[in-house]
N, C-alpha and C positions, 0 to 999 in steps of 0.2 A: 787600633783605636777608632773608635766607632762604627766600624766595619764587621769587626765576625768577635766571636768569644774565643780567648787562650786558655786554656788549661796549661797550668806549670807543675809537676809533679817533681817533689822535691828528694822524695827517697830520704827524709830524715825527719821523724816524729819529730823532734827538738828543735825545729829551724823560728817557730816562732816562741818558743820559751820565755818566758819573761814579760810577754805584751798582753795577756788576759787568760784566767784561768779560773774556773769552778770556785776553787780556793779564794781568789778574787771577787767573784759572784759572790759568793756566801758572805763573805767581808764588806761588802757593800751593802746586803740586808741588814749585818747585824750593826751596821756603822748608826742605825736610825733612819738617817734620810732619805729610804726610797717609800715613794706612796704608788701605788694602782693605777693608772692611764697618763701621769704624767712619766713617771719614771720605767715603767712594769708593764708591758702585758702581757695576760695571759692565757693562750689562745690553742684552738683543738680545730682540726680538719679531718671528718669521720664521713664516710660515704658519699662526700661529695658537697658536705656541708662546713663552713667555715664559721667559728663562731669565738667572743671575746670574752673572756668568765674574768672579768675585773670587777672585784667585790670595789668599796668605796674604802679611803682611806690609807693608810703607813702600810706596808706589804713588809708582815713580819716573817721571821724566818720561819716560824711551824706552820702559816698559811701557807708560804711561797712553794714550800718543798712536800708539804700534801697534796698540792695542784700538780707539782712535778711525778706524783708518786702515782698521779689516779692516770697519768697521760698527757699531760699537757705541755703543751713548748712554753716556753721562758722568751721573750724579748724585751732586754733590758737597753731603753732609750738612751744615746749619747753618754756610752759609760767614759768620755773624757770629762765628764762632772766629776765622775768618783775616781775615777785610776790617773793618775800622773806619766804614766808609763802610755796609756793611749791619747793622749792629752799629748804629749810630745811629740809621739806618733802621727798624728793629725797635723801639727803645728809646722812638722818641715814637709809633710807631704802640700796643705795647703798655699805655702809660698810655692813648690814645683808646679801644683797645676793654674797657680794664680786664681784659682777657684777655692770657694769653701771643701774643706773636705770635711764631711762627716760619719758617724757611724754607727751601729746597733751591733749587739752582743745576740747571740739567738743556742739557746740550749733546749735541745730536743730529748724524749728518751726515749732507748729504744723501741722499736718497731713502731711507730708515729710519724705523724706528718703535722707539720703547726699551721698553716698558710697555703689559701688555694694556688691555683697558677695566677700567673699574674705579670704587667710587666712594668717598669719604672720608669722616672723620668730623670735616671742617675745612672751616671758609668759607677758601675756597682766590680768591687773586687772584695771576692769572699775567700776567706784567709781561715783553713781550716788548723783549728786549734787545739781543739780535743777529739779522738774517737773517728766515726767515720759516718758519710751522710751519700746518698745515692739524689743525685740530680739528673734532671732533663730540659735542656734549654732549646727553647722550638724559634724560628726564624720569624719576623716580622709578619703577618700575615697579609696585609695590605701598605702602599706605598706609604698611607695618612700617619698608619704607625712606625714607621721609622724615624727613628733621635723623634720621637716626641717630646710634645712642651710639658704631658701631665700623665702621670702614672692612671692603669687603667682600674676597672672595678675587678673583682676578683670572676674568673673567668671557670667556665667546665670544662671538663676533660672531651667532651664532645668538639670542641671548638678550635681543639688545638692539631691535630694532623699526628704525624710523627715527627721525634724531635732532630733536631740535624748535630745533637751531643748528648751523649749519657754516658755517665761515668762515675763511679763512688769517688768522692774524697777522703784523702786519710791525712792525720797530721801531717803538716807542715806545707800542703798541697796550697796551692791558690786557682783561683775561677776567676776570667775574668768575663762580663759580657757588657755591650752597648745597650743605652737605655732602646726600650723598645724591643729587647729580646724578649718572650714568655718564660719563664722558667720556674721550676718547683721541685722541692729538696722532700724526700723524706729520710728516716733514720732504719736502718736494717734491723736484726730484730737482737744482735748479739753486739749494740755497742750503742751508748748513747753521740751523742754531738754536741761540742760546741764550736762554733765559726763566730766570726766579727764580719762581716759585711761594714766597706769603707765606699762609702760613697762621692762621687765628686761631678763637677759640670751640670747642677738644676739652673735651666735657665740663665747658662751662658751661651748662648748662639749667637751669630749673626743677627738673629731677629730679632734679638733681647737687646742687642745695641741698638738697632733702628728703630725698636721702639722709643727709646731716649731722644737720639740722632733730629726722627722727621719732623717731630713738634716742634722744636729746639731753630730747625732750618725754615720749616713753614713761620714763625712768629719772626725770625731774622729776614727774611725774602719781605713779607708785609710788611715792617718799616723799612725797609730799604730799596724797595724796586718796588714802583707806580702800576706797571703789569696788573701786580697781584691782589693791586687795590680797584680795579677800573672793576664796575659794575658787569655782573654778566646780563647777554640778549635780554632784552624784555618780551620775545616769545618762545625761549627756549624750552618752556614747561609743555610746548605744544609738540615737538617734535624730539624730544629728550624722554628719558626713560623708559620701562621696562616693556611696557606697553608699544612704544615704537619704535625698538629695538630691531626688527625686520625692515623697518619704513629703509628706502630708499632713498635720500635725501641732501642734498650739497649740503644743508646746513649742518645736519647729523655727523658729514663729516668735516666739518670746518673748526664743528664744536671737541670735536673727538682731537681734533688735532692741536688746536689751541690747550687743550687738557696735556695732552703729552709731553708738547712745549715744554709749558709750566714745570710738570713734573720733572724734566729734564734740566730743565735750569736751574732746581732748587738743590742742584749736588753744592752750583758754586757758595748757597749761603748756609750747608752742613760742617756747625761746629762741631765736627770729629773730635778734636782733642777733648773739647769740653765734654761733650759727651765720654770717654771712653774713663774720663775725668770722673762724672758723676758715675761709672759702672764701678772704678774702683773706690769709690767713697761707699757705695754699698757696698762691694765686697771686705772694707776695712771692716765694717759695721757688724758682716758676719764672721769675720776672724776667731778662732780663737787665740788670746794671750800668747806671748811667745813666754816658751820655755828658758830662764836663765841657767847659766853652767854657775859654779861658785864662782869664778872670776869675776863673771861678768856680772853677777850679787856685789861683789867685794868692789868692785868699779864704779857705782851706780847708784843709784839713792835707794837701793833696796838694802844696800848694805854700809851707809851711812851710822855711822855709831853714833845718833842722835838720840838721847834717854834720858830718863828721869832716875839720878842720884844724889843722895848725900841731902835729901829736901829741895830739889833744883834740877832743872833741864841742865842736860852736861853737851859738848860740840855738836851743837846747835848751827853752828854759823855755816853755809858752805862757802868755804874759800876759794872760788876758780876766778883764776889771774890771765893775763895775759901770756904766761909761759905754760897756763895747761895743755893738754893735750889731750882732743875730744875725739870721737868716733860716735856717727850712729850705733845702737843698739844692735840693729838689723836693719838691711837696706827696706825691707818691704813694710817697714812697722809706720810708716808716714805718706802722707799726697797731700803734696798744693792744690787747693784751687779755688780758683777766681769765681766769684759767687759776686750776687746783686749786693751782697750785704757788706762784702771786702773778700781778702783773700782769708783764709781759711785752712789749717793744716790738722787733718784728719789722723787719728795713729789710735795704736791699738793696745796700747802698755795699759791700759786701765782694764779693756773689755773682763767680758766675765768668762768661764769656762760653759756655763747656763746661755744658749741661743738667744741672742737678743735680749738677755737679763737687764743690763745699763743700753742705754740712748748713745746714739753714736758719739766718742769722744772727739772733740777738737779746739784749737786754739786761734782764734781771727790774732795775724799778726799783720803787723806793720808792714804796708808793700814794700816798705825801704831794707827789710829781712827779706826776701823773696830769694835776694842771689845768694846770699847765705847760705838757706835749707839746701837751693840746689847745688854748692858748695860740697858743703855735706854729704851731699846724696851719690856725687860722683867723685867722691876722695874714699869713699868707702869701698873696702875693708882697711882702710889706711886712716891713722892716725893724722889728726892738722890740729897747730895751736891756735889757742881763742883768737889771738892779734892779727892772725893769717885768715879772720873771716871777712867776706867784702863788707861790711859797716861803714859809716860813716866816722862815729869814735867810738876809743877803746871802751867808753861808758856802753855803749849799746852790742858793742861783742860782748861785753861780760854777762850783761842785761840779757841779752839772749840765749848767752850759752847757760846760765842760771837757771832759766824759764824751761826750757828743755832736757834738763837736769834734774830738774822738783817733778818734770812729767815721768821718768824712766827713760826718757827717749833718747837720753846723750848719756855713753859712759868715758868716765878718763882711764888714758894708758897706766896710770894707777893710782891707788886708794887715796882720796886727798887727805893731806895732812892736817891736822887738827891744831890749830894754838893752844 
């Protein structure tokens, strides 16, 4: 894990059956909804040159499969839009890595190459699907690109050394490497490719927290310790900066010192939680939906038998008492927090399968709920009754468990009854 590339060779074409297939691909052209650069690209790498042939518009099936026929690779963007099957896929890997996980579909045909070398800024696992693809993954070449923040520009073959792995993949194999490795697939000349490349971890580091963290701790240190308010020297423009940077100088170093000080004391005013707070408010943000099983439809307001019969809305009302019995959905699908505007509970029952499609979802509740959710948060995967939640009255248990109810985000241990 971020260290070196695994290859697992699984010795069974069939191991990934079922999670994306050509058959699949085609089904999603003819379905209508794929266009050219948002959903599609479609891309060729010939003597050294990389380049994108996305006409404008719907990317129908007799375009799509003429550009496949002349040469051209196929990258079909975030196919958990269209497959259900990777969309689920995605949905329990991204609660393991606590990170979004994403991914691209990529069909090559043979003897082609679709993509220069190149490297990312995502632990990348490519999951070979169909046929077979010949890779070479070359080592970091300077310290600046290792776990980088941001994927590079496409790179030459001049540039790259020899690689420290090459290996054909055949069904069912998997590839893994760390962002920051170079790597480039082509397709042999007796079989086309398809792989899904699953990506995860952009811009979760360490650094990416402390980018939240320092702002957070510098604005709390400034109203609250005098220090960080006191004027600096009024001649320190004369003996400071880049320019006298060699000078020799008590002050030079008095100022250096008092600098590190500062720095040093601002751990005691880093709101961590809050911060690690807003890290998962956006990572909710980029969730995709959780996957329901029937049960958990049939438990839930997505399987609510509310409808229109007979000229009339029919079990309309939802009934939860105080002898129901509730459960989070999924432990990962909610976060409290404590925001300037009140507290705030973030979840993910609404988002969309489409990246960032809807604005993040959440509900400002009543801080007198707070012990509630966390109630909830740590009875789960276990069942508690509404009356068993710390509220104050049974009116604001019921009020609550309702409210979280009409979200997806509470289901009962079974289907409620109807009058």
């Amino acid at each position: 894990w971020e260290r070196a590339p695994l290859l697992v060779r699984r010795g069974d074409p069939g191991y990934y059956a079922g999670l994306f297939s050509t058959a699949d691909f085609d089904a999603a052209l003819r379905g209508g909804r794929v266009d050219f650069g948002t959903h599609l690209d479609v891309t060729s790498y010939a003597e050294g040159v990389r380049e994108t042939h996305n006409p404008a518009g719907r990317a129908l099936p007799a375009v799509v499969w003429d550009f496949y026929q002349n040469g051209c690779s196929l990258r079909l963007l975030s196919p958990q839009t269209f497959s259900p099957t990777v969309w689920h896929f995605l949905s329990i890997l991204q609660e393991h890595f606590g990170s979004m996980a994403g991914a691209n579909t990529y069909l090559t045909p043979p003897g082609t190459q679709g993509f220069a070398p190149h490297y990312d800024d995502i632990e990348a696992f490519v999951l070979q699907l169909e046929g077979k693809k010949h890779w070479r993954v070359y080592s970091p070449r300077r310290d600046a690109e290792v776990l980088p923040q941001f994927s590079s520009a496409n790179l030459t073959q001049a540039e790259l050394g020899e690689p420290m792995l090459e290996t054909v993949l055949e069904a069912g194999d998997l590839l893994y490497f760390p962002r920051g490795f170079i790597h480039q697939g082509d397709c042999l000349p007796d079989a086309h490719s398809l792989h899904i490349t699953v990506s995860s971890y952009q811009r979760n580091s360490w650094g990416d927290l402390l980018e939240k963290l320092l702002p957070a701790a510098l604005q709390m240190a400034l109203e609250e310790d005098v220090e960080y308010r006191q004027g600096l020297p009024m001649d320190y423009l004369g003996y400071m900066g880049v320019a006298n940077s060699d000078a020799v100088d008590a002050r030079r170093t008095a100022f250096m010192e008092k600098v590190q000080s500062l720095i040093k004391k601002l751990v005691r005013y880093a709101p961590i939680d809050a911060a690690v707070d807003q890290r998962a408010k956006s990572f909710l943000h980029d969730c995709l939906p959780p996957v329901l099983t029937q049960s958990e439809k049939a438990q839930s307001v997505y399987g609510f038998p509310a409808r229109w019969q007979d000229g009339g809305p029919r079990d309309v009302d939802i009934l939860i008492t105080k002898d129901t019995e509730v459960r989070l959905l999924r432990h990962g699908i909610v976060r409290l927090c404590n925001e300037e505007a009140g507290v705030m509970l973030y979840y993910t029952t609404e988002n969309s399968r489409v990246y960032h499609k809807e604005e993040p979802k959440f509900l400002e509740i009543d801080p007198e709920y707070t012990d509630s959710i966390e109630f909830l948060l740590s009875s789960y995967p276990n069942h508690v009754s509404v009356d068993s939640l710390p509220c104050e009255t049974l009116e604001d248990k019921i009020s609550l468990a309702t409210l979280l109810f009409e979200k997806g985000i509470l289901t009962t241990k079974k289907p409620l009854l109807q009058v």
